[in-house]
N, C-alpha and C positions, 0 to 999 in steps of 0.2 A: 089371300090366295085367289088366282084369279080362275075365271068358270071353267076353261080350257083343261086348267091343269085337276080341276074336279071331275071331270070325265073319266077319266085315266086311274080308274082303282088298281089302290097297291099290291093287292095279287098278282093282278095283268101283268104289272112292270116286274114282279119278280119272277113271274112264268118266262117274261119274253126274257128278261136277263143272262135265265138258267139256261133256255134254248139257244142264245149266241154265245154262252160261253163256251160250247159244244164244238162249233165252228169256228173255220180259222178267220182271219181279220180280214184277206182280202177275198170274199166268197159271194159268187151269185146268190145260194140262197139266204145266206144272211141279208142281203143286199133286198130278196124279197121277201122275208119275212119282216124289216122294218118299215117296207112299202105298205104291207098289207093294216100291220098295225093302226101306221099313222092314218092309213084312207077310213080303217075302220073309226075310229075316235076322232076324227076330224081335225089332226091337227097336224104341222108338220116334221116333216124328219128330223129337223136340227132342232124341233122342241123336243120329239121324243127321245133322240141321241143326249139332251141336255136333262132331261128327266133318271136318264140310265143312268150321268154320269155322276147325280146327287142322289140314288138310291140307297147306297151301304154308304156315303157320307156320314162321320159324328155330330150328332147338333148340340148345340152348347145347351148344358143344362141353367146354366144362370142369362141377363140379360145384356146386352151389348152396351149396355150404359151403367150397369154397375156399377158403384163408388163415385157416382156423378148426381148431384141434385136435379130434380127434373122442376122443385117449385122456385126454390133460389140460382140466381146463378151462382158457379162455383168459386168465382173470386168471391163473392160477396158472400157465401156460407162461410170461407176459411177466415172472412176478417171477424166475422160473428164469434165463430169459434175462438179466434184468437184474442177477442176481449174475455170470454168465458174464460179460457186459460188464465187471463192474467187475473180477474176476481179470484177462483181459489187460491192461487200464490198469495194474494196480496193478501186474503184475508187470512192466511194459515197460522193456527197457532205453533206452542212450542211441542206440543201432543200431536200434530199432524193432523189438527179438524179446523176444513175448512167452510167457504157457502158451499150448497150444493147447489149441482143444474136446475134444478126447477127455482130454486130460489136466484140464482146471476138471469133466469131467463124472466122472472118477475124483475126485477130491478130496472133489467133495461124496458121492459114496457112500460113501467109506472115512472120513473124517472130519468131516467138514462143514465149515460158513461158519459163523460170527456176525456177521450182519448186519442194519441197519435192521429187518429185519422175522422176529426174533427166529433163533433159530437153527435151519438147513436144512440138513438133511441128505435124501437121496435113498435110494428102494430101488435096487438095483442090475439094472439094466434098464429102468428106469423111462424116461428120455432114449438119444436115440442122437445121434449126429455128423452125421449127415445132417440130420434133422429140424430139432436146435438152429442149425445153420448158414443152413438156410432161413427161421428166423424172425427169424434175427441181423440177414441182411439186410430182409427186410419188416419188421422195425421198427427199423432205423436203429441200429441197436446197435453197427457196426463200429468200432472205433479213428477211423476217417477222417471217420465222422460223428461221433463223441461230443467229440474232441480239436480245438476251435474254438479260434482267438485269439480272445483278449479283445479287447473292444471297446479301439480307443485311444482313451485322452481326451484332447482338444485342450487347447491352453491358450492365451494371448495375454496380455503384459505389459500392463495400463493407461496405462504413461505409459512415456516413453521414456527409454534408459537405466536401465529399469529391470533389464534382461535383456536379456545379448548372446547369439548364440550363436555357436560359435568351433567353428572344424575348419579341418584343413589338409587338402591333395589332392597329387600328384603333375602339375605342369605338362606341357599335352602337347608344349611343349616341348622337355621331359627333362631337356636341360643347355642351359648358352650355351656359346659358342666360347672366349671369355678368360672365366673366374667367377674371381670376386676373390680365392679361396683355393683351393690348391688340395694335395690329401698324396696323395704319389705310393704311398704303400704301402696308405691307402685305395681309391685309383682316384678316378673321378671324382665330383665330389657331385652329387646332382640337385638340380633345381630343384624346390622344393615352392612353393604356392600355398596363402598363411596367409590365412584371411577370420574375421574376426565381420561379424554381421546385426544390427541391432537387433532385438529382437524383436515393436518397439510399430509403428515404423515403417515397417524393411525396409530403411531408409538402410543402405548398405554400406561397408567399408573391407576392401583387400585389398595384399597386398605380395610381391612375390617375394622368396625365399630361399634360397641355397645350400646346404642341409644333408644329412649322410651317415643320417639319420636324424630321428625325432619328441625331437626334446632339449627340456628345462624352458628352459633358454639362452635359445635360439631364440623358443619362444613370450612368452618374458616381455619378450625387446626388443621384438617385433612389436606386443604390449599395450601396451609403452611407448606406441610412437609412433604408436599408434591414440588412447589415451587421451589423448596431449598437442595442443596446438595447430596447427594445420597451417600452412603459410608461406603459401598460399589460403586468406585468411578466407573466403571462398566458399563454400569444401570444408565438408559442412552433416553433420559427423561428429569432435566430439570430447567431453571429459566423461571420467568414470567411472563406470561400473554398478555397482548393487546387488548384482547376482549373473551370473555365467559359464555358459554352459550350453554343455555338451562332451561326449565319447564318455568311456568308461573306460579310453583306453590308456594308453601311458607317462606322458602330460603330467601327466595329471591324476593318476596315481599320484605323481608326482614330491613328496616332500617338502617340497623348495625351492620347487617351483611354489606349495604348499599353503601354505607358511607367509609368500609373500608377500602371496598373497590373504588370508589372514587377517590380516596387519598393515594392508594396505590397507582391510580391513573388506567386503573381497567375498567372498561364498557363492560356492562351487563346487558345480554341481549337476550332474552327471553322467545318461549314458542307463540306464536300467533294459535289465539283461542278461535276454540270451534265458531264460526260465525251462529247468526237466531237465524237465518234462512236457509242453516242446513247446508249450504255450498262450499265449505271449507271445513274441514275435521283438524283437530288440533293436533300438534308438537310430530307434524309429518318430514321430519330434518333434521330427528335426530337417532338416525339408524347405526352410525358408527359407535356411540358408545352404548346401543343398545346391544350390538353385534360381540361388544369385550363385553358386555356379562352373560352373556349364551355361551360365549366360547367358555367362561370362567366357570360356570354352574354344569356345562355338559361334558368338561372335559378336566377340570381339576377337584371341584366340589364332589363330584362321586367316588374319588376317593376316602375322603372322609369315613366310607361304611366300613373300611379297612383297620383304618387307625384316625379317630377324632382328635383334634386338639386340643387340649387342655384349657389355653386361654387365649385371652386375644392376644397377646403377643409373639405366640407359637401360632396362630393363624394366620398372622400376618408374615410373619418368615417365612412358614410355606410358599403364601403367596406370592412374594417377592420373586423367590425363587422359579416359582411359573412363570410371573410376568417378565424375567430375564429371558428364558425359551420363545414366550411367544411375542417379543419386541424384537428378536433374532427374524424372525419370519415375516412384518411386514415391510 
């Protein structure tokens, strides 16, 4: 602040303020009251006309360099930053603990990085914890921002038959009252709900079945008598596909499963597993035959509170029956 402008207490200027705002704009006495002012305080008109004009002015409560290093320069903080960044990635377990900041800011002083942008090493002092923390977050550096899924890529079969996709669910039914088999030292088996989708068309086929578990068995009669003819030439779902499109559990581990589809000359293509660095979540492509058992479970399964089915074979004609309606609609 220079000594001129300390002469001039801020009472005075908001005395003389109140007094011109009184007066109209082009007015002798205005004209001498800012004479008199500036002769008294020593300074002149276009200071004191420049002083009135920054009196009710807002002043920034924060700094004009804010979010700016004043000890580093700021490329050279963001590339600091950006090796810190990639120490916790790189060291992250599968629990989500990684190094922390004080520890990546020792490493680079006692030994350094070798990185992209040749080899860093630090003085010791140089960074502190506090500060690299505050630019970690202002520029997006965190784990939570840097660690993004990969985009998923869509796909869709051209022609139909080309690619089914296949998954089984737990019926919310659970069990039936009489199920066709039953082992007393197992307990009782649930009911599971087997579907493939086409994937060209969305036509459906789905079947109930008694199983203590996901067995190759099970799936491969269910493929039967998907793939073969149905007693309803109607029913607008039979053939065999090119390729199986499935999760990676038992089934498709199953050997037996593997080597009928291969004599059959079907590709098994299974969902790509969650990646270990977090960037890819698994079996995200297989919404269509997720979407025929929500419709199945929200729209014909709650029937069931009405009148249950006896067996699986009475569950299954039911469900034929549905799945003729809802193969009409896609």
């Amino acid at each position: 602040m220079s000594a001129a402008k300390r002469t001039i207490a801020q009472e005075v200027l908001i005395d003389l303020y109140r007094r011109l705002e009184g007066l109209p704009a082009r007015c002798a006495e205005r004209r001498d009251l800012v004479q008199q002012a500036a002769q008294l305080y020593g300074v002149s008109e276009s200071t004191l006309y420049r002083y009135l004009r920054t009196l009710y002015q807002p002043k920034p409560v924060r700094r004009s360099d804010l979010g700016k290093s004043r000890v580093i320069p700021s490329a050279q903080m963001e590339r600091y930053c950006e090796i810190i960044a990639a120490l916790k990635i790189r060291t992250m377990n599968k629990n989500g603990r990684h190094i922390s900041t004080v520890g990546a800011i020792r490493l680079l002083e006692t030994s350094g990085i070798e990185s992209d942008y040749g080899f860093i090493k630090l003085a010791p002092g140089q960074l502190n914890k506090a500060t690299v923390n505050r630019y970690l977050l202002q520029w997006h550096f965190t784990p939570k921002t840097v660690l993004k899924d990969s985009p998923a890529v869509r796909f869709q079969a051209q022609h139909s038959n080309e690619c089914w996709q296949f998954d089984l669910s737990p019926s919310d039914l659970k069990h039936l009252q009489e199920p066709v088999w039953y082992d007393k030292q197992k307990g009782r088996p649930i009911l599971m709900l087997y579907s493939v989708v086409d994937d060209r068309s969305g036509v459906c086929y789905q079947e109930y079945r008694c199983v203590y578990g996901e067995d190759a068995a099970s799936a491969l009669l269910f493929l039967f008598n998907a793939m073969s003819a149905k007693a309803d030439p109607e029913f607008p779902f039979r053939g065999m596909p090119d390729a199986i499109y499935l999760d990676n559990g038992p089934i498709a581990k199953s050997r037996v499963f593997r080597n009928v589809m291969a004599y059959l000359g079907i590709e098994v293509k299974i969902h790509e597993p969650a990646s270990k660095a977090k960037r890819r979540k698994a079996a995200r492509s297989k919404g269509k035959v997720e979407r025929a058992f929500r419709t199945v479970k929200e729209c014909h399964e709650v029937l069931y509170h009405l009148r249950e089915p006896k067996n699986e074979a009475e569950a299954n004609q039911r469900l034929l029956e549905y799945l003729k309606q809802y193969n009409d609609h896609q």
